[in-house]
C-alpha positions as CSV (number, residue, x, y, z in Angstrom):
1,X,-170.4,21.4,-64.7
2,X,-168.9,19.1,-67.0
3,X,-167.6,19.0,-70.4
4,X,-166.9,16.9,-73.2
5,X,-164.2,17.3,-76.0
6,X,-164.8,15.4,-79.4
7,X,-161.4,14.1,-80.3
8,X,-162.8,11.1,-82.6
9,X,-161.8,12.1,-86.1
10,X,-159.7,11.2,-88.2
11,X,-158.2,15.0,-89.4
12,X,-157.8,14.1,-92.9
13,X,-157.9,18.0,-94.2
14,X,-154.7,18.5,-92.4
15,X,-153.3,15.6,-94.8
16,X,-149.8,13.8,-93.5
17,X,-149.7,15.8,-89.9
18,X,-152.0,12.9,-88.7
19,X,-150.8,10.2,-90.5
20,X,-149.4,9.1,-86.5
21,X,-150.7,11.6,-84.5
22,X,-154.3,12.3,-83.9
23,X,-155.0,15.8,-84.3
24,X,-156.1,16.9,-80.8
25,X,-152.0,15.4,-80.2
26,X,-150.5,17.9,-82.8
27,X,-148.6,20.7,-80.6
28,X,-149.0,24.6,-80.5
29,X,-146.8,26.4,-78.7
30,X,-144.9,23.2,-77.9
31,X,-148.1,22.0,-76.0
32,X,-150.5,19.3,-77.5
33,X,-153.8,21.0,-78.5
34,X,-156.2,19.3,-76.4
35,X,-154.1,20.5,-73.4
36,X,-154.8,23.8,-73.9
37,X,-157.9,22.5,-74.3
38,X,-158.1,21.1,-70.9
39,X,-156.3,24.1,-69.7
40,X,-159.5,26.8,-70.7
41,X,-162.0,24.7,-69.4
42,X,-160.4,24.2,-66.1
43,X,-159.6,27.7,-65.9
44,X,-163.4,28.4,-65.4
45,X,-164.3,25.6,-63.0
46,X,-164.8,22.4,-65.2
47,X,-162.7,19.8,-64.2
48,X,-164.6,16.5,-65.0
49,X,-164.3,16.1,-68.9
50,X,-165.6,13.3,-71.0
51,X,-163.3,12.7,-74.3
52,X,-164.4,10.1,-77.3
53,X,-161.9,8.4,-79.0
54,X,-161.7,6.8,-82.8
55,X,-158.9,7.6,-84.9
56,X,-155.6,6.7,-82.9
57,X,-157.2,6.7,-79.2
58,X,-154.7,4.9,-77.7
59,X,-152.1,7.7,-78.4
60,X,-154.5,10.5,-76.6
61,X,-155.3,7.9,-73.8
62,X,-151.7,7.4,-73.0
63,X,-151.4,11.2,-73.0
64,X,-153.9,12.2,-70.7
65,X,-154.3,9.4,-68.9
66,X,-157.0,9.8,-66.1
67,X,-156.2,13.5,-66.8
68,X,-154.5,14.1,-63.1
69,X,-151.7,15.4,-64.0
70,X,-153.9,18.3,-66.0
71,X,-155.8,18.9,-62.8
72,X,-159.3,17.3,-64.4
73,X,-160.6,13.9,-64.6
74,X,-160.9,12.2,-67.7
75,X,-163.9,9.8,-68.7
76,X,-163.1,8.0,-72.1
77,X,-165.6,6.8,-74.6
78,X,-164.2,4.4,-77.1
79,X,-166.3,4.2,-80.1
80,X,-165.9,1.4,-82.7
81,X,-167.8,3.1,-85.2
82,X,-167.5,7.1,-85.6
83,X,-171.1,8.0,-84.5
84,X,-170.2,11.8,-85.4
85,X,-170.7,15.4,-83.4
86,X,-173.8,14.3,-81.7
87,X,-173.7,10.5,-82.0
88,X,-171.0,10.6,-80.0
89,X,-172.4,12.8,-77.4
90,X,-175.4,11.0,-76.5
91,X,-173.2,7.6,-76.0
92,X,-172.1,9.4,-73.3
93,X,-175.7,10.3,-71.6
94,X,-175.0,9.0,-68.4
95,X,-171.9,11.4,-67.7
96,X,-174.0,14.4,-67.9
97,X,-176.2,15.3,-65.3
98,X,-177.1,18.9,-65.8
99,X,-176.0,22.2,-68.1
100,X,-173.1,20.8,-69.9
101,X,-170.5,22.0,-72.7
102,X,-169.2,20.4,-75.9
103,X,-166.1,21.5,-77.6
104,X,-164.9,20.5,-81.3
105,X,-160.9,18.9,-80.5
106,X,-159.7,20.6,-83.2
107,X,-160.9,24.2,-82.0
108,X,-158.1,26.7,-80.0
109,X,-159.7,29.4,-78.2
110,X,-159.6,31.7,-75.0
111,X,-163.0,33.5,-74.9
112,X,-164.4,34.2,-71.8
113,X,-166.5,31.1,-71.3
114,X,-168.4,32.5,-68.0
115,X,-169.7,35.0,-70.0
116,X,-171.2,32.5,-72.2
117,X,-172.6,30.4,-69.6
118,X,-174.2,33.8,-68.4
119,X,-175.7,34.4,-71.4
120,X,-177.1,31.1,-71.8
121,X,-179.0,31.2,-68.6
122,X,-180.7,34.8,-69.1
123,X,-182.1,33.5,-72.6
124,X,-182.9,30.0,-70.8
125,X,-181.4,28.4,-74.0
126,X,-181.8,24.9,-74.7
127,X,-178.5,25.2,-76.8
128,X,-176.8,27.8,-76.6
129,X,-173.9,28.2,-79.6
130,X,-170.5,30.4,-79.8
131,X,-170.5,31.8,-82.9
132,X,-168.0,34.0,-85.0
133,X,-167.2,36.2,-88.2
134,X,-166.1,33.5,-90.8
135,X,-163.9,35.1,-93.6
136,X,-164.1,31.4,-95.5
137,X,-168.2,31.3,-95.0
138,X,-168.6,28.1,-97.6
139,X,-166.6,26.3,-95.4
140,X,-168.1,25.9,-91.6
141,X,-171.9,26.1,-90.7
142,X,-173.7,29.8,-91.3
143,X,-175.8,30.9,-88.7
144,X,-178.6,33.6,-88.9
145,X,-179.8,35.4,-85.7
146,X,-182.6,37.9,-84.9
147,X,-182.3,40.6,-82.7
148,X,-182.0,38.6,-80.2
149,X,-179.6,36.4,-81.1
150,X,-181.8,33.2,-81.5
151,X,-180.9,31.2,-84.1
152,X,-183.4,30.9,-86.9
153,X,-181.5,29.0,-89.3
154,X,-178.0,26.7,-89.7
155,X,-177.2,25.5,-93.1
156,X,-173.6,23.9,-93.0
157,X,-171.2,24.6,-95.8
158,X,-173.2,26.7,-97.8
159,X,-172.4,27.1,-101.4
160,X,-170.9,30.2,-102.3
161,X,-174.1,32.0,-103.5
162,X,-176.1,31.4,-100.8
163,X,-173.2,32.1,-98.6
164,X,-174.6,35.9,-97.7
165,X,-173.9,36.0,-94.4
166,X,-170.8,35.4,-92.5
167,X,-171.7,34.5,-89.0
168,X,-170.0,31.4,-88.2
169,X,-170.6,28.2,-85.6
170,X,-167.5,27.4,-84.0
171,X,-168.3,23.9,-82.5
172,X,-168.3,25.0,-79.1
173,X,-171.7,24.7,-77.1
174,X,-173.6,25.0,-73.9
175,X,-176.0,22.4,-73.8
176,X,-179.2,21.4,-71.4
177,X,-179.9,17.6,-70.7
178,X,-183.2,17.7,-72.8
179,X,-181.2,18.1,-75.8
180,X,-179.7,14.5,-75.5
181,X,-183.5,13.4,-76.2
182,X,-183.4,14.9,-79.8
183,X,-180.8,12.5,-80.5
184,X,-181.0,9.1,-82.1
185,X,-179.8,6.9,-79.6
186,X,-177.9,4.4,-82.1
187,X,-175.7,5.4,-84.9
188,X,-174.2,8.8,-86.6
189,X,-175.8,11.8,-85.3
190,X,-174.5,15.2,-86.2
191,X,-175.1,18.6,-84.8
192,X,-175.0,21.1,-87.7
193,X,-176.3,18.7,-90.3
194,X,-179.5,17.5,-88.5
195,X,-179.6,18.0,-84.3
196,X,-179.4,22.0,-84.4
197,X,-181.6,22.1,-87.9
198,X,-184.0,19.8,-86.1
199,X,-184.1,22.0,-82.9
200,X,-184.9,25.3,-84.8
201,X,-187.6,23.9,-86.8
202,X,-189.3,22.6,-83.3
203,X,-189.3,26.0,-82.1
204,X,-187.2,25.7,-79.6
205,X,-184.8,28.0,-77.7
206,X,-181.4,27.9,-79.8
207,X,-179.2,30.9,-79.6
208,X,-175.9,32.4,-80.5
209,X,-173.1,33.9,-78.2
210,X,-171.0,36.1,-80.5
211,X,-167.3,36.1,-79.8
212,X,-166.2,39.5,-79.2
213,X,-163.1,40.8,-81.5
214,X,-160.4,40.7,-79.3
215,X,-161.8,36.8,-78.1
216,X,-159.3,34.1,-79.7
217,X,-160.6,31.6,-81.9
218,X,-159.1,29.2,-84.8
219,X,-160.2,26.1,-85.9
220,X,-156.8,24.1,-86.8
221,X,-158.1,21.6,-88.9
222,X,-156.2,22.7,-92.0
223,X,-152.2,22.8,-92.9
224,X,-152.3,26.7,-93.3
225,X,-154.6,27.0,-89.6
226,X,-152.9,25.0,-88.2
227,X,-149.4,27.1,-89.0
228,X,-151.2,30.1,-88.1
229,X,-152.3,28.9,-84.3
230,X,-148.4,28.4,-83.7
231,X,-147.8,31.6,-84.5
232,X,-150.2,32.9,-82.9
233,X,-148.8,31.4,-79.7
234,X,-145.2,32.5,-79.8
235,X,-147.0,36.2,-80.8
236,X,-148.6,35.9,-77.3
237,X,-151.8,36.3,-79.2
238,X,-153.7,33.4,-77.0
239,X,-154.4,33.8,-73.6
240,X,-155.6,30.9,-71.9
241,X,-154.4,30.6,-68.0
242,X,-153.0,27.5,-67.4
């Protein structure tokens, strides 16, 4: 199985910490992010990893190099434009040759992930997406779910009043190779805004894998996050085997 790790932005929200280092760069724990990255997804068997580049690439480039020394190997995809979420996932079609995962580079977790491939392959999902309990719902993508956890609607950054629920996505995905075909093949593409929205309305098989409580999950894209997942690390409070 393979895996791609969006590392293209630009992480303005978490203001002068990227001014010279890319986000997926800035350390926890004393580790660069997108190692511990690397680090959970080879811990469950996925060792070839596609990574898109934008916003200082040559700094994460010289980091990971052909990703050897992280016990993966590392396909780059240099984009001159940013083609967004799922833009920059389908300029990468030819990696992927089956199921496949897509992570957010600004996302630190430790859930079990072979328990969401599992789940993914008893509902035959065409996209399968983790989900959490947002306590900041106007700010990430709110998800709605019937009893059997298939998404029936995404609406990303809702405004406050229509902000009623509280379930979450987290930028983490399981994938099949038909969804590639949903995708514009030139120019900005996003997941949330269109590709997942688009999906639903087709009817087809979209559903959500809720973390579990004790399951680790932060998005660090913000000063105060990003604090928080440090912490969090010299707490012992993520457990990703490296």
């Amino acid at each position: 199985m393979k895996a791609m790790i969006l590392a293209a932005g630009e992480g303005t929200r978490l203001g002068p910490l990227t001014m010279e280092t890319p986000k997926v760069l800035l350390p926890i724990g004393g580790v660069p992010l997108i190692q511990h990255s690397l680090a959970w997804l080879r811990s469950y068997g996925i060792f070839e990893i596609a990574v898109n580049l934008y916003y200082l690439g040559d700094k994460i480039r010289s980091f990971l190099g052909d990703g050897s020394r992280f016990g993966v190997k590392i396909t780059y995809s240099q984009e001159e434009t940013l083609l967004g979420t799922a833009g920059g996932v389908r300029r990468m079609e030819q990696f992927f040759n089956d199921t496949f995962m897509v992570v957010y580079g600004d996302n630190l977790t430790d859930f079990d992930l072979s328990a969401m491939l599992e789940f993914h392959q008893e509902k035959m999902a065409l996209a399968t997406l983790a989900i959490f309990r947002a306590p900041n719902p106007s700010e990430v993508g709110i998800v709605r779910i019937n009893g059997q956890r298939r998404i029936t609607s995404l609406v990303e950054k809702a405004s406050l009043g229509s902000a009623l629920e509280n379930l979450a996505n987290g930028g983490i995905y399981v994938l099949e190779r038909e969804v590639l075909s949903h995708i514009p093949s030139q120019g900005f593409s996003d997941f949330s805004y269109s590709i997942f929205p688009k999906l639903i309305k087709l009817g087809l098989p979209v559903y959500g894998y809720a973390l579990r409580p004790e399951d680790y999950f932060l998005d660090i894209g913000t000063p105060d996050n990003y604090h928080q997942s440090n912490e969090d690390m010299r707490a012992g409070k993520v457990k990703i085997k490296y």
